[in-house]
KOLZABA-880508 format. One record per residue (C-alpha): residue number from 1; residue in one letter; x, y, z. Coordinates in nm, 2 decimals, padded with zeros to 4 digits. Layout:
(NUM A (X Y Z))
...
//
This chain:
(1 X (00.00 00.00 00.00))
(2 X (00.13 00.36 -00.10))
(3 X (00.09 00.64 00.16))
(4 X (00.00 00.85 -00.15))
(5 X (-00.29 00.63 -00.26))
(6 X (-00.47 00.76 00.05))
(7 X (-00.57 01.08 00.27))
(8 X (-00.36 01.25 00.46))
(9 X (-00.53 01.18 00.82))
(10 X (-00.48 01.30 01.19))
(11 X (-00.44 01.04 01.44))
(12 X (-00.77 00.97 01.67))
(13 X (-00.64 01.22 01.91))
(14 X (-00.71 01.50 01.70))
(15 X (-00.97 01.37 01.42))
(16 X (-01.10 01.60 01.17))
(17 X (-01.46 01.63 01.10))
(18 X (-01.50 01.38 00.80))
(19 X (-01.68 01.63 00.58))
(20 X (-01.39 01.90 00.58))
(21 X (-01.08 01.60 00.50))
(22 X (-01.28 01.52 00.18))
(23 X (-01.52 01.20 00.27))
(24 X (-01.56 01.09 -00.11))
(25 X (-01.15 01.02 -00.12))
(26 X (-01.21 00.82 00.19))
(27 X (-01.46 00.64 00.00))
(28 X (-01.33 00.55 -00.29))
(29 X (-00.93 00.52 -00.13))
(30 X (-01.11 00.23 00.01))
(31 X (-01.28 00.10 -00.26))
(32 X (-01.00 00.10 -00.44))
(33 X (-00.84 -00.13 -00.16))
(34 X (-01.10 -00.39 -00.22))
(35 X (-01.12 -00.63 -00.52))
(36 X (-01.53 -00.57 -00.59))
(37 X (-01.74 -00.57 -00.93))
(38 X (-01.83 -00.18 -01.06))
(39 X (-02.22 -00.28 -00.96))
(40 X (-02.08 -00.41 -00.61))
(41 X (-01.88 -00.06 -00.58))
(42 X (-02.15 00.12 -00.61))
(43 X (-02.34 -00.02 -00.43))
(44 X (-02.13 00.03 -00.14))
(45 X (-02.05 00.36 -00.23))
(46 X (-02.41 00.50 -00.19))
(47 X (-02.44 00.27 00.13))
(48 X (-02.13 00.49 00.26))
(49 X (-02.29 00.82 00.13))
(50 X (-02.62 00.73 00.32))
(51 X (-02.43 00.73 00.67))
(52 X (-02.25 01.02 00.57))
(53 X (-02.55 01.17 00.50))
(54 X (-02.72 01.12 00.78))
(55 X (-02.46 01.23 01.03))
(56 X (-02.44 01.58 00.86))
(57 X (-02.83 01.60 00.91))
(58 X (-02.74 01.54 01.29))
(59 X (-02.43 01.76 01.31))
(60 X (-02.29 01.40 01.43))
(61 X (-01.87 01.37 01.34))
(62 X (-01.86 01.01 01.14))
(63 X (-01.52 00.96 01.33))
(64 X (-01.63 01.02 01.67))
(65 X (-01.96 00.82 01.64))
(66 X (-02.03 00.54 01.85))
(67 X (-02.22 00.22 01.87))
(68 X (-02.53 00.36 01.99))
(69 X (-02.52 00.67 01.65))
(70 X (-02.53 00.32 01.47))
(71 X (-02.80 00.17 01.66))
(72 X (-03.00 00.45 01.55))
(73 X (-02.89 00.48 01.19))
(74 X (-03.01 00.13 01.16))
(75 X (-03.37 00.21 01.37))
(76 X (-03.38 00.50 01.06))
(77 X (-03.28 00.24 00.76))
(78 X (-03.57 -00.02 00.93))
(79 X (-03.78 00.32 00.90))
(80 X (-03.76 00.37 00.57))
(81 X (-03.90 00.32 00.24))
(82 X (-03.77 00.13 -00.01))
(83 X (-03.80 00.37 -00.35))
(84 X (-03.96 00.10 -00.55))
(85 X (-04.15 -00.06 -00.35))
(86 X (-04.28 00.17 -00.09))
(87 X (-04.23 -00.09 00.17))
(88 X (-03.97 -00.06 00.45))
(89 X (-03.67 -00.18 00.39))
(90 X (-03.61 -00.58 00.53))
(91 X (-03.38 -00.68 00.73))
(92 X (-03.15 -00.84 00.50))
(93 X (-03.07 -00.47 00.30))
(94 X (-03.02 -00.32 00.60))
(95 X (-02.81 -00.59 00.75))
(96 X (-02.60 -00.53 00.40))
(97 X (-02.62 -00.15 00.45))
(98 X (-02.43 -00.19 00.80))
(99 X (-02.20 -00.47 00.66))
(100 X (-02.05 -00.19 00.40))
(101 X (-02.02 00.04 00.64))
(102 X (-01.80 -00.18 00.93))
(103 X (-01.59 -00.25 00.61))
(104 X (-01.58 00.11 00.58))
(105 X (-01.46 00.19 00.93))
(106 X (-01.24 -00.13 00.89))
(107 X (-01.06 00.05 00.67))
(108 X (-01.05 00.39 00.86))
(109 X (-00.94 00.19 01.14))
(110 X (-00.62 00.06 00.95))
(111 X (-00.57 00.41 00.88))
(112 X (-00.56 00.54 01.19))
(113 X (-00.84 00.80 01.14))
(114 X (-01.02 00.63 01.44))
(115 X (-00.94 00.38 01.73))
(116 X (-01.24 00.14 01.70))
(117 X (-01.51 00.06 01.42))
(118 X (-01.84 00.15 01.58))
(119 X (-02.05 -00.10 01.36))
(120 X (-01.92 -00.41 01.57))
(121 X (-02.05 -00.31 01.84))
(122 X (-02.40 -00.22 01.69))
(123 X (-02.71 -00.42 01.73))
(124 X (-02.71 -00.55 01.34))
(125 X (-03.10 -00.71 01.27))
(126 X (-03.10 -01.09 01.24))
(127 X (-03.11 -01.24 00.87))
(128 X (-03.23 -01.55 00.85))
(129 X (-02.98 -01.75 00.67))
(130 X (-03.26 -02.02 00.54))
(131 X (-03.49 -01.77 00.41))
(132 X (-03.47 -01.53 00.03))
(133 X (-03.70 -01.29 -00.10))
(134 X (-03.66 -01.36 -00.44))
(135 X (-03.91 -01.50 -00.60))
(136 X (-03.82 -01.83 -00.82))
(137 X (-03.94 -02.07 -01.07))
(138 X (-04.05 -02.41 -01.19))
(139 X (-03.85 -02.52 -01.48))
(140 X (-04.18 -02.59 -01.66))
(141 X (-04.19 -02.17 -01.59))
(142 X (-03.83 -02.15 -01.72))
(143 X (-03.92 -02.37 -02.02))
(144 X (-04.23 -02.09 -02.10))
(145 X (-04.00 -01.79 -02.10))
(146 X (-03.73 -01.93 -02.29))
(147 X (-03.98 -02.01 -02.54))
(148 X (-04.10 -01.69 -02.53))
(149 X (-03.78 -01.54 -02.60))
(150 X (-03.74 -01.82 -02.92))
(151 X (-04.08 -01.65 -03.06))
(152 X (-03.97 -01.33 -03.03))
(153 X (-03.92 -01.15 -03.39))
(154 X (-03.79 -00.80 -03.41))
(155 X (-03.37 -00.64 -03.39))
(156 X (-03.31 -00.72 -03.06))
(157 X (-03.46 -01.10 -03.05))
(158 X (-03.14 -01.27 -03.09))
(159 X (-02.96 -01.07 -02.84))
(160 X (-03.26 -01.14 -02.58))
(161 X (-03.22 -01.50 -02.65))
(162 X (-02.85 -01.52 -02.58))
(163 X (-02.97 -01.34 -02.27))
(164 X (-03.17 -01.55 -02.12))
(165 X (-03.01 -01.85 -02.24))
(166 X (-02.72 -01.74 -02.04))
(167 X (-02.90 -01.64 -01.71))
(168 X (-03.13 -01.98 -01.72))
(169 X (-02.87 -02.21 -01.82))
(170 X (-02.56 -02.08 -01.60))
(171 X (-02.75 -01.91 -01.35))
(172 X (-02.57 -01.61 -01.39))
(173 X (-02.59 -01.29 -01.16))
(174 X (-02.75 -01.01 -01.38))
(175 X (-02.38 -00.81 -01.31))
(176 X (-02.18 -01.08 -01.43))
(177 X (-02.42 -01.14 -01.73))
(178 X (-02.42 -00.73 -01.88))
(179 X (-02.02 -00.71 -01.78))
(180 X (-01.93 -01.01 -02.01))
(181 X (-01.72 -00.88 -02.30))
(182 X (-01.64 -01.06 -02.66))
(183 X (-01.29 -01.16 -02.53))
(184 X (-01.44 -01.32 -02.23))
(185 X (-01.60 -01.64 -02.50))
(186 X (-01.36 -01.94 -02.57))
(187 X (-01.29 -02.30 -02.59))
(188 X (-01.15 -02.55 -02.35))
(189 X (-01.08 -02.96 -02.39))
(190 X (-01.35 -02.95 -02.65))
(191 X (-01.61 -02.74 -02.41))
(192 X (-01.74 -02.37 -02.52))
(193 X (-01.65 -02.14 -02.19))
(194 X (-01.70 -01.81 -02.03))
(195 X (-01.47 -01.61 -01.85))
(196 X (-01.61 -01.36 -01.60))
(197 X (-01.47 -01.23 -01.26))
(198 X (-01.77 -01.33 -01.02))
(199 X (-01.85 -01.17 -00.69))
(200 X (-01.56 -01.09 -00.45))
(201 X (-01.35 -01.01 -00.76))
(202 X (-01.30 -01.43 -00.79))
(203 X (-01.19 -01.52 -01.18))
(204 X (-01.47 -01.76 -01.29))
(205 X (-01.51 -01.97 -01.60))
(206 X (-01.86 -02.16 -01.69))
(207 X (-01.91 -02.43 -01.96))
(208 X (-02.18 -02.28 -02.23))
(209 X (-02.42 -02.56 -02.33))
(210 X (-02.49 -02.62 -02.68))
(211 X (-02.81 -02.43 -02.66))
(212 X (-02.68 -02.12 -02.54))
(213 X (-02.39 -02.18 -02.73))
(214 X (-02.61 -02.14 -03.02))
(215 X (-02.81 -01.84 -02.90))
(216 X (-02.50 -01.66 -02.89))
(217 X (-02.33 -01.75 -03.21))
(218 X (-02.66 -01.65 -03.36))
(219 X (-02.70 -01.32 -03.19))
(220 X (-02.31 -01.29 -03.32))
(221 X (-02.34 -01.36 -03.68))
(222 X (-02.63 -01.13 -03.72))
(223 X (-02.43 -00.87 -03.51))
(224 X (-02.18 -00.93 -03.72))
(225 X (-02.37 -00.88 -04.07))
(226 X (-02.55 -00.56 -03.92))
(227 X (-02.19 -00.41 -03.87))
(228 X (-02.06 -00.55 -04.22))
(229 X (-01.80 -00.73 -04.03))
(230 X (-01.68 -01.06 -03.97))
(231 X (-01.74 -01.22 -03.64))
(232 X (-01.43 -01.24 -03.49))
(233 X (-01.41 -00.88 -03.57))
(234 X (-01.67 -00.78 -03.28))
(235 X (-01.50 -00.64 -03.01))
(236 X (-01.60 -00.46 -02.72))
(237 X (-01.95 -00.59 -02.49))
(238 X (-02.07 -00.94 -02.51))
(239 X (-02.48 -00.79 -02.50))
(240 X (-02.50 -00.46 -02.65))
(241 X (-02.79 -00.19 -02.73))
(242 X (-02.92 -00.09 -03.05))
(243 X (-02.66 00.23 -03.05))
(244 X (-02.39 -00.06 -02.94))
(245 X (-02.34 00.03 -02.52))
(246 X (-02.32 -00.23 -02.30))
(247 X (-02.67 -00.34 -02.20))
(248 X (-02.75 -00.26 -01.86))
(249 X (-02.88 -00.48 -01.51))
(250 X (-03.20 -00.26 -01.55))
(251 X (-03.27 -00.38 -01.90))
(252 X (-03.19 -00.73 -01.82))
(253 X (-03.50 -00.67 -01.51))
(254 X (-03.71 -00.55 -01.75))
(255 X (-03.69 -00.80 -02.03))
(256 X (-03.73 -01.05 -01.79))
(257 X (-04.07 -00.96 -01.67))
(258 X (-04.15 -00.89 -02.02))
(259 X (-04.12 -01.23 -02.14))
(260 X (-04.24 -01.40 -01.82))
(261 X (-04.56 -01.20 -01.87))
(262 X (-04.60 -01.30 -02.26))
(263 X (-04.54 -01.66 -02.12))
(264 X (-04.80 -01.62 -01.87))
(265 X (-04.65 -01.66 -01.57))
(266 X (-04.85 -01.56 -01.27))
(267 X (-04.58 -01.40 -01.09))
(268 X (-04.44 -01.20 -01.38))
(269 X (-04.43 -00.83 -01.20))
(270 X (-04.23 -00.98 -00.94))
(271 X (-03.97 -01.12 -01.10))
(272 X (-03.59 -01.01 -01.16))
(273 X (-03.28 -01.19 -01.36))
(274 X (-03.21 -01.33 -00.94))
(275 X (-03.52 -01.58 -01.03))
(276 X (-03.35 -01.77 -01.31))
(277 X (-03.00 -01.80 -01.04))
(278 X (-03.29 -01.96 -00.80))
(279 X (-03.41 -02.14 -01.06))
(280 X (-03.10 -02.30 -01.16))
(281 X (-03.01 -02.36 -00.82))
(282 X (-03.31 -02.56 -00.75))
(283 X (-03.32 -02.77 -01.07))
(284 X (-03.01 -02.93 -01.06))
(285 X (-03.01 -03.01 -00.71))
(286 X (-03.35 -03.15 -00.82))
(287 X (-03.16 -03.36 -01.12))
(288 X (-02.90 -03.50 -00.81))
(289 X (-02.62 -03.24 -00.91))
(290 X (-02.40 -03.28 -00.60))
(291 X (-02.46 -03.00 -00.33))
(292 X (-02.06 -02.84 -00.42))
(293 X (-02.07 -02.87 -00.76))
(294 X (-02.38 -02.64 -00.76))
(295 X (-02.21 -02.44 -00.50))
(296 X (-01.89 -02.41 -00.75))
(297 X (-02.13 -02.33 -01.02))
(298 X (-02.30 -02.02 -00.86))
(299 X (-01.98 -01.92 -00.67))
(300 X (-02.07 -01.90 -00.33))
(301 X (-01.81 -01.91 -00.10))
(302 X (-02.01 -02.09 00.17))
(303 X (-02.27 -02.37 00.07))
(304 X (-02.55 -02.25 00.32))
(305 X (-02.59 -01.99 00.08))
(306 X (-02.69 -02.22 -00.20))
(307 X (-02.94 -02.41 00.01))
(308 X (-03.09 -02.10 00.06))
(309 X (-03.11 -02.07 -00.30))
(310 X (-03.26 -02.45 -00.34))
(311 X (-03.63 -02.41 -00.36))
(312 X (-03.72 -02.80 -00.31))
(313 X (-03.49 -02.82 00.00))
(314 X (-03.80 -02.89 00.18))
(315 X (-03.96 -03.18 -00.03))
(316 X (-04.01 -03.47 00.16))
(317 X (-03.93 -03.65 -00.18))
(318 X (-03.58 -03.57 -00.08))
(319 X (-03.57 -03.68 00.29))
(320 X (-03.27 -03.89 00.35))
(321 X (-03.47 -04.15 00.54))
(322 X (-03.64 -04.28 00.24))
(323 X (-03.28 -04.38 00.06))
(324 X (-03.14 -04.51 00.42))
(325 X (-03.48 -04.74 00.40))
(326 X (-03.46 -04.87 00.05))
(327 X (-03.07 -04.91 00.15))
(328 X (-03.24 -05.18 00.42))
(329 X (-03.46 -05.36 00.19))
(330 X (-03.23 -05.41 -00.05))
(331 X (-02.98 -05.54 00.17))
(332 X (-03.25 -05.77 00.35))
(333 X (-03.43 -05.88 00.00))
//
């Protein structure tokens, strides 16, 4: 770490208010310390600017804020509103909300701009672990929007196919999808890949199946034709607009719902990209994909997370004591 890279600080002793030594350099000095995806910086970034935000309403010093200043920060997140939604916030944003911000103070801490990080000491609200909000689908429901996306006609009908295809079949997250880049494609030992760095800034790579392999050598060629170039002269995005940006998360949510509702789907206006991830989940641990390999799959770094993300957990199809009693018959037949 360079001394430069950072803000000049006094030690606790004689803290300066955080507004008057520049918070945004704080910010993104630590940011830049962390090995995040632009959507996770963000993120983080507004969850920073929302404390800092609320402390100048107060006349509260972020660097000589305690515990209890967080308690209350997080009685005000509870409070409010989510902007879409209308509904307060749950417990699992503001449980994120708080998580950026000890990383934060983590960081300040390191710097010496204050003694302790007042976050650990807070009262953070409980998240249960077992529990998501998201709300998934059947793979019959999958099978309906895909072939939605297959009857679509129109410019941007390949491009939506090779979108879905991507998020159903490798139950991508909608950042990873809309930040995959041309380059990113290749081949290894005879399988079509995907390179991507996942959450946490961890290099991934994901074998594309032949269907989605298709989609997108499709939405390529006529990509291609459109520019009057050859394929392997397309640089620059993997899933582009009409104008050729890089398609956005917000796109991806609506295109989604779109096609879910022209598939009928009940649950259409509550769904997001995050459905096909559950749905992916869910279905191969369904088809007897081992618990890890799905775990490996969606990158999660600890495999209570992808439970959570297995829908038929709870089927009492898949309670052990039915294969521990056939195990006894057979053995006694």
């Amino acid at each position: 770490m360079q001394p430069s890279e950072f803000p000049v600080l006094s030690r606790p002793s004689a803290r300066p208010a955080l507004s008057g030594a520049g918070p945004g350099d704080f910010t993104e000095a630590w940011l830049r310390n962390r090995r995040l995806s632009e959507h996770t910086r963000d993120a983080y970034r507004r969850d920073v600017a929302g404390w800092l935000a609320w402390c100048a309403a107060r006349d509260l010093d972020p660097l000589r804020a305690n515990f209890l200043d967080v308690n209350s920060y997080g009685r005000s997140l509870e409070a409010t509103p989510a902007a879409r939604s209308g509904q307060p916030l749950t417990p699992a944003t503001v449980a994120r909300k708080l998580s950026a911000l000890s990383s934060w103070y983590d960081f300040l801490v390191k710097l010496r701009a204050v003694e302790a990080n007042p976050v650990s000491g807070a009262d953070r609200p409980r998240v249960d672990r077992d529990h998501s909000a998201t709300v998934g689908l059947t793979p019959e429901e999958v099978d309906t929007l895909l072939a939605a996306a297959e009857a679509e006609t129109g410019p941007t009908a390949a491009r939506n196919r090779a979108a879905v295809g991507l998020l159903a079949d490798l139950g991508l997250r909608v950042g990873e999808l809309v930040s995959l880049n041309l380059s990113d494609l290749g081949a290894e030992r005879g399988h079509r890949s995907v390179r991507f760095v996942g959450k946490g800034g961890k290099p991934r790579r994901r074998a594309l199946t032949p269907s989605t392999a298709y989609a997108v050598d499709a939405y390529l060629t006529e990509r291609a034709t459109t520019q009057g170039v050859a394929v392997h002269e397309l640089t620059g995005p993997l899933l582009v607009t009409a104008t050729g940006a890089r398609l956005d998360r917000h796109s991806v949510f609506r295109l989604v719902r779109r096609l879910a509702r022209t598939a009928g789907i009940p649950a259409w206006a509550k769904l997001s990209p995050h459905s096909l991830r559950h749905a992916f989940a869910t279905t191969a641990r369904a088809e007897g994909v081992p618990l890890e390999d799905v775990q490996d799959a969606m990158g999660h770094a600890d495999p209570r997370t992808t439970r959570r993300y297995d829908r038929d957990r709870h089927n009492l199809d898949r309670d052990p004591a039915y294969v521990i009693w056939a195990a006894r018959a057979r053995r006694r037949s």
